[in-house]
C-alpha positions as CSV (number, residue, x, y, z in Angstrom):
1,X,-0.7,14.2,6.1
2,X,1.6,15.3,9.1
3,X,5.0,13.8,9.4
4,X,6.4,12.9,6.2
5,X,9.7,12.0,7.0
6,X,13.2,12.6,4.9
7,X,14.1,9.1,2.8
8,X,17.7,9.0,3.4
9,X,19.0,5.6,3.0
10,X,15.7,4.0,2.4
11,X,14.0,3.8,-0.6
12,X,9.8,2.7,-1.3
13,X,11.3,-0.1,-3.8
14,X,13.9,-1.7,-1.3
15,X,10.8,-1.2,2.2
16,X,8.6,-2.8,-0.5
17,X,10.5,-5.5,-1.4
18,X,11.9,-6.7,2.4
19,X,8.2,-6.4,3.6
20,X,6.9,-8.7,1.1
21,X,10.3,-11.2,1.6
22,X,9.4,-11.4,4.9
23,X,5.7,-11.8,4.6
24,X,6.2,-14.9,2.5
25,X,8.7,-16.5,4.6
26,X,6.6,-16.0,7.4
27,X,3.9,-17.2,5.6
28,X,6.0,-20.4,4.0
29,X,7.1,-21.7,7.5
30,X,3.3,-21.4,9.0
31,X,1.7,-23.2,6.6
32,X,1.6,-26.2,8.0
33,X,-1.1,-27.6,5.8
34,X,0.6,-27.4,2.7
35,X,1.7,-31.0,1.4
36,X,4.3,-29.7,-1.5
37,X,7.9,-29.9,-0.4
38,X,9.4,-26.9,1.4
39,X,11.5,-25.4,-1.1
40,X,8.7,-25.5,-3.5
41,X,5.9,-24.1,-0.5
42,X,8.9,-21.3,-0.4
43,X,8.3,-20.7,-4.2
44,X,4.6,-20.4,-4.3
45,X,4.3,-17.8,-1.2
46,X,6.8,-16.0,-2.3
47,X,5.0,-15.6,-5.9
48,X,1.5,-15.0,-4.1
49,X,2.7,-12.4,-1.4
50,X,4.9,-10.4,-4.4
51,X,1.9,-10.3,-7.3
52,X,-0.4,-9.2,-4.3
53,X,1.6,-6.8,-3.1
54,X,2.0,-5.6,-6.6
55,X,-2.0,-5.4,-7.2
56,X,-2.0,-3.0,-4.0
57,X,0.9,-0.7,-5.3
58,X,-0.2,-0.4,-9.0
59,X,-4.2,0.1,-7.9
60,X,-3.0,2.5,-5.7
61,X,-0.9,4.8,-8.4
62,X,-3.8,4.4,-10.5
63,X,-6.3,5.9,-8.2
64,X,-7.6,8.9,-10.0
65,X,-10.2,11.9,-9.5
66,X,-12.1,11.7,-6.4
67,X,-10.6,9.1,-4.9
68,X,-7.1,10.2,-5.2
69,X,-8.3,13.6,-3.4
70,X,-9.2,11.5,0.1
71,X,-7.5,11.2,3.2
72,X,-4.6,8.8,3.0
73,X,-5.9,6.1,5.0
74,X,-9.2,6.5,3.8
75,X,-7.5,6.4,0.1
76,X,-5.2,3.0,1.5
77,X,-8.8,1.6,2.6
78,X,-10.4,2.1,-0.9
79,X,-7.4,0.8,-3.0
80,X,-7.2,-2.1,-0.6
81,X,-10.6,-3.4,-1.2
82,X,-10.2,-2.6,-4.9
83,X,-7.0,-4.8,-5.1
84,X,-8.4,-8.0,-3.2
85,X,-11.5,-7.9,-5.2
86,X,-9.5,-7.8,-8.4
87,X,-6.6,-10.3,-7.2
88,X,-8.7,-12.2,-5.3
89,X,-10.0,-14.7,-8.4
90,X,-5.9,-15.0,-9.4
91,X,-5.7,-15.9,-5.7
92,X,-8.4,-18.4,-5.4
93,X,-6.0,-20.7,-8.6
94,X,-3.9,-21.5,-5.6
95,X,-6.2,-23.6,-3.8
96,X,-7.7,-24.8,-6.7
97,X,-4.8,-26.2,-8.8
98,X,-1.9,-26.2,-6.6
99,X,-3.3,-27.5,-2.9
100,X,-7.0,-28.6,-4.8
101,X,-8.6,-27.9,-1.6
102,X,-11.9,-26.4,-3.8
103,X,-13.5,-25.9,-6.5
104,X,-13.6,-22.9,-8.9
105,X,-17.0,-21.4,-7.9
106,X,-19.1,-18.1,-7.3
107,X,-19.6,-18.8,-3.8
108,X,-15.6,-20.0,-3.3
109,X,-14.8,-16.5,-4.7
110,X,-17.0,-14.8,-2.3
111,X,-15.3,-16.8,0.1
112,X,-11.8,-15.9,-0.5
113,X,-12.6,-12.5,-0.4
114,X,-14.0,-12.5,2.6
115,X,-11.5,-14.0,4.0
116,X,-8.7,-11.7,2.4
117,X,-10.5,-8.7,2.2
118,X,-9.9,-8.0,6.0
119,X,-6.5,-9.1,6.2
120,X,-5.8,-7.3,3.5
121,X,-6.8,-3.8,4.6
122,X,-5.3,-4.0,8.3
123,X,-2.1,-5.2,6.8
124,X,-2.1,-2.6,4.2
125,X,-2.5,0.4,6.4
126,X,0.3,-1.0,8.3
127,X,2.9,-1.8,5.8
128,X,2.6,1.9,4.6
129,X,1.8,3.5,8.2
130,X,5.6,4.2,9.2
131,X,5.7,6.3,5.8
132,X,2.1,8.5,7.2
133,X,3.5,8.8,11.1
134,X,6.5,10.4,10.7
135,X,8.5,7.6,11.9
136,X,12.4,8.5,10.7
137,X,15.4,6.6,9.2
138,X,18.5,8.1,8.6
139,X,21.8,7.2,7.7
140,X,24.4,8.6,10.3
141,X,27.3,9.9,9.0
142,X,30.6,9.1,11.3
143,X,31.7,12.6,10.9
144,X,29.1,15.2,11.6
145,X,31.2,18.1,11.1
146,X,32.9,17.0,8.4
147,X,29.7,16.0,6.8
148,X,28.5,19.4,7.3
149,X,31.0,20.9,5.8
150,X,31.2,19.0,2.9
151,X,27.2,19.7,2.4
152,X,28.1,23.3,2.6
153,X,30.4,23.6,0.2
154,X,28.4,21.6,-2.2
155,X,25.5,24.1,-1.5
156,X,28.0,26.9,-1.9
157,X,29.4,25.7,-5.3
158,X,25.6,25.1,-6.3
159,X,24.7,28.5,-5.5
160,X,27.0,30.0,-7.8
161,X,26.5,27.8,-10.8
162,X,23.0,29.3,-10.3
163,X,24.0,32.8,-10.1
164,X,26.4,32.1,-13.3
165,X,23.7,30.4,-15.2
166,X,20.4,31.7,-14.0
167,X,20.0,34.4,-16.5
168,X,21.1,32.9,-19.3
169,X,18.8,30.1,-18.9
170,X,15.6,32.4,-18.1
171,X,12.6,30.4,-19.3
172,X,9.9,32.6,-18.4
173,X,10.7,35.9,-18.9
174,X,7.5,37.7,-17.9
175,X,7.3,40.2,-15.0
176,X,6.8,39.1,-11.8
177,X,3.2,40.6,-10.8
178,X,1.2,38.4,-14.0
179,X,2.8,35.1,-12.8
180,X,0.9,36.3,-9.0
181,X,-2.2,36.8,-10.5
182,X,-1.7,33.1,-11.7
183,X,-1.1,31.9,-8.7
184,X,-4.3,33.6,-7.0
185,X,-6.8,33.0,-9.6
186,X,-5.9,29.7,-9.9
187,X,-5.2,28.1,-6.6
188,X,-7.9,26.0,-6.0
189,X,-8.1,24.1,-2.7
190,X,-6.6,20.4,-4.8
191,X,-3.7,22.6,-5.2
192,X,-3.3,23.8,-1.8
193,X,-3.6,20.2,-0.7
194,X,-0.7,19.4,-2.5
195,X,1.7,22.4,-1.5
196,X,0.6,21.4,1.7
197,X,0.9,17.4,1.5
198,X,4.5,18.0,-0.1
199,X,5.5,21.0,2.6
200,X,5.9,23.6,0.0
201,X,5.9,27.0,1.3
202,X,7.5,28.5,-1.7
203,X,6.7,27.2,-5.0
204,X,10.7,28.5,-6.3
205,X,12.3,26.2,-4.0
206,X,10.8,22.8,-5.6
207,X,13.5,21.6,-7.7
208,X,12.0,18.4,-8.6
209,X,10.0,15.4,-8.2
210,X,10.0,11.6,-8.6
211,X,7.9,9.0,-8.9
212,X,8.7,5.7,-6.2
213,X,6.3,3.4,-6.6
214,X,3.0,5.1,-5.2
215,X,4.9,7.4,-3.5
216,X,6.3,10.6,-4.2
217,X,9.8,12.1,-3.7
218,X,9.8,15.8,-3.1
219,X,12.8,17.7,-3.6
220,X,13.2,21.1,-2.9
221,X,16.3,23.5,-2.2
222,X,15.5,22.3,2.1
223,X,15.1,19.0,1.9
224,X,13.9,15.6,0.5
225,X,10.7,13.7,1.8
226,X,8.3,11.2,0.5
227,X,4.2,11.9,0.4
228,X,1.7,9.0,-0.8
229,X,0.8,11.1,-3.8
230,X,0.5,10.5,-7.9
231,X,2.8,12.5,-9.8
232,X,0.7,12.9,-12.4
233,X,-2.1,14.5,-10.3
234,X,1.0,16.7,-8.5
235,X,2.0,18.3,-12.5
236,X,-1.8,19.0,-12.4
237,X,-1.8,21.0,-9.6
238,X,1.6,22.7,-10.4
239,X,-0.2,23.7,-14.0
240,X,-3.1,25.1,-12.0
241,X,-0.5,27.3,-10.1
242,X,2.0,28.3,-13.1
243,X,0.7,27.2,-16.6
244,X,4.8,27.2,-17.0
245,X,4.6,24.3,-14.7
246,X,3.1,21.8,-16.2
247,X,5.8,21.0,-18.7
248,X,8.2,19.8,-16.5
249,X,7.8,16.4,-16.9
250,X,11.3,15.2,-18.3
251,X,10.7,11.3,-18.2
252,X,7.8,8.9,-16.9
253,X,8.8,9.1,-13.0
254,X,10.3,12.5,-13.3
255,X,9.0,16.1,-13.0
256,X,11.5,19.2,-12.9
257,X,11.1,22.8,-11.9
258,X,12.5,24.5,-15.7
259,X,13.9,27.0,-13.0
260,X,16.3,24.6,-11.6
261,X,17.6,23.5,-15.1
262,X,21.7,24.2,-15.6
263,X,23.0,21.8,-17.9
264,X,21.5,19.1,-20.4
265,X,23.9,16.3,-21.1
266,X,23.4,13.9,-24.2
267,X,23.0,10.3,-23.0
268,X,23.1,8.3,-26.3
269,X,19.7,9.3,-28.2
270,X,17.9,10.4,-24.8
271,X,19.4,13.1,-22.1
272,X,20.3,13.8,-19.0
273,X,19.6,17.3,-16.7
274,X,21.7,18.4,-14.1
275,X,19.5,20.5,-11.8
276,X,20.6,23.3,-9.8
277,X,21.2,20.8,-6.8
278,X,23.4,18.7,-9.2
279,X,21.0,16.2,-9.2
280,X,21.0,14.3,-12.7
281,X,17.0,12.9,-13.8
282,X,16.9,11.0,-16.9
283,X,15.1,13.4,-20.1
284,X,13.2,10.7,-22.4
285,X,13.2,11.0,-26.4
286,X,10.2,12.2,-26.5
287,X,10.9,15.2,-24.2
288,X,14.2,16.0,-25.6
289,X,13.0,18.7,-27.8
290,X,11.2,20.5,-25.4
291,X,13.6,20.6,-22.5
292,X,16.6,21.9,-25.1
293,X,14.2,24.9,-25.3
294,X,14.2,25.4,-21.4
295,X,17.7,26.5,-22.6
296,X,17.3,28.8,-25.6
């Protein structure tokens, strides 16, 4: 849970995809006993690795409930085994019609998953480790000061489009004190798990969040920073805090904070939102209607 590290120049789709490039090259060039011609051998691994890699991400989003409460290694462990035991009879087709090294039995499935299954897990965990230990990666700026500066006035000129546009575009007009006894009656310990997975200390500073693969991209007014969460159990436990919350979903991978909302922009039939950080997120069709009411 400790050390979630900023993103900058690094995204979950472009980590993903190198990893798995150069798992199936590695792969490709050690397997020796493979009688197909290189550039073919290159072609298969590089199908097997990607679709297995894909099984991990997509069980891992679509852990739910109990399971998507764990600790994160303990939650990498479980999807892990669930993935191999699910990909594992797709993997098994390799042997049999491309090398035909077996045949398509019970016990040869058993087999390959016990022979992936182990694998599997330890390289799992440490694909998505560097994410979990804090380790950082930054783009350097040649100019510090400069950079600085340039941050500053952006953060300047953001701060008084908000003070322009804040009233105007009040969504939730109640006094202050019934929104606390939300927040106290409410909070149950999921929730706190997430303020605290996401390093939220004040629930008005989240401008927004994204969806990466099965990570999570946390934006408040501080910083951005990746957690292995689902965004669709993270609008839960916003609801639980703010009922207001919850329908801040603007698009599939995309959550915003309705408080954070300046300008909506029409992108052909669907939308776009500038955010208070002047940030644009995509606004689907089918939330349209409801964000044009964040603004009156």
């Amino acid at each position: 849970m400790n050390g979630q590290f900023p993103i900058g120049s690094i995204s979950p789709w472009r980590y993903f995809a190198s990893i798995g490039f150069f798992l199936a090259c590695l792969l490709s060039i050690s397997d020796d006993d493979n009688a197909l011609p290189h550039w073919l051998n290159f072609v298969v691994w590089q199908v097997q690795v990607f679709s297995c890699l894909s099984f991990f991400i997509v069980t891992h989003t679509l852990m739910k409930g109990v399971l998507a409460r764990q600790n994160d290694i303990v939650k990498l462990a479980i999807s892990s085994v669930i993935a191999v035991t699910i990909y594992v009879p797709f993997s098994l087709l390799r042997d049999v019609y491309i090398e035909q090294e077996t045949a398509y039995t019970l016990y040869a499935l058993f087999e390959e998953w016990q022979n992936m299954a182990p694998v599997a897990l330890i390289s799992w965990v440490a694909i998505n480790l560097p994410w979990l230990s804090g380790f950082q990666i930054k783009r350097t700026e040649k100019n510090p000061s400069q950079s600085k500066e340039k941050y500053q006035a952006i953060d300047n000129a953001a701060n008084k489009n908000i003070n322009k546009t804040i009233e105007p575009l009040t969504i939730n007009p109640e006094p202050a004190e019934p929104a606390v006894e939300l927040q106290d009656n409410s909070a149950t310990p999921p929730d706190h798990d997430f303020l605290k997975i996401a390093k939220i200390d004040n629930i008005d500073s989240l401008i927004c969040l994204k969806a990466e693969l099965h990570y999570l991209k946390v934006v408040t007014e501080q910083e951005q920073h990746l957690i292995l969460y689902n965004l669709k159990d993270a609008i839960e436990a916003l609801s639980n805090i703010d009922t207001t919350l919850g329908a801040g979903q603007t698009h599939r991978s995309y959550w915003v904070n309705p408080n954070h909302a300046e300008k909506l922009l029409r992108k052909n039939r669907e939308g776009e939102l500038v955010l208070s950080n002047q940030d644009k997120v995509p606004v689907s069709r089918a939330n349209m209607k409801k964000v044009k009411g964040w603004f009156g």
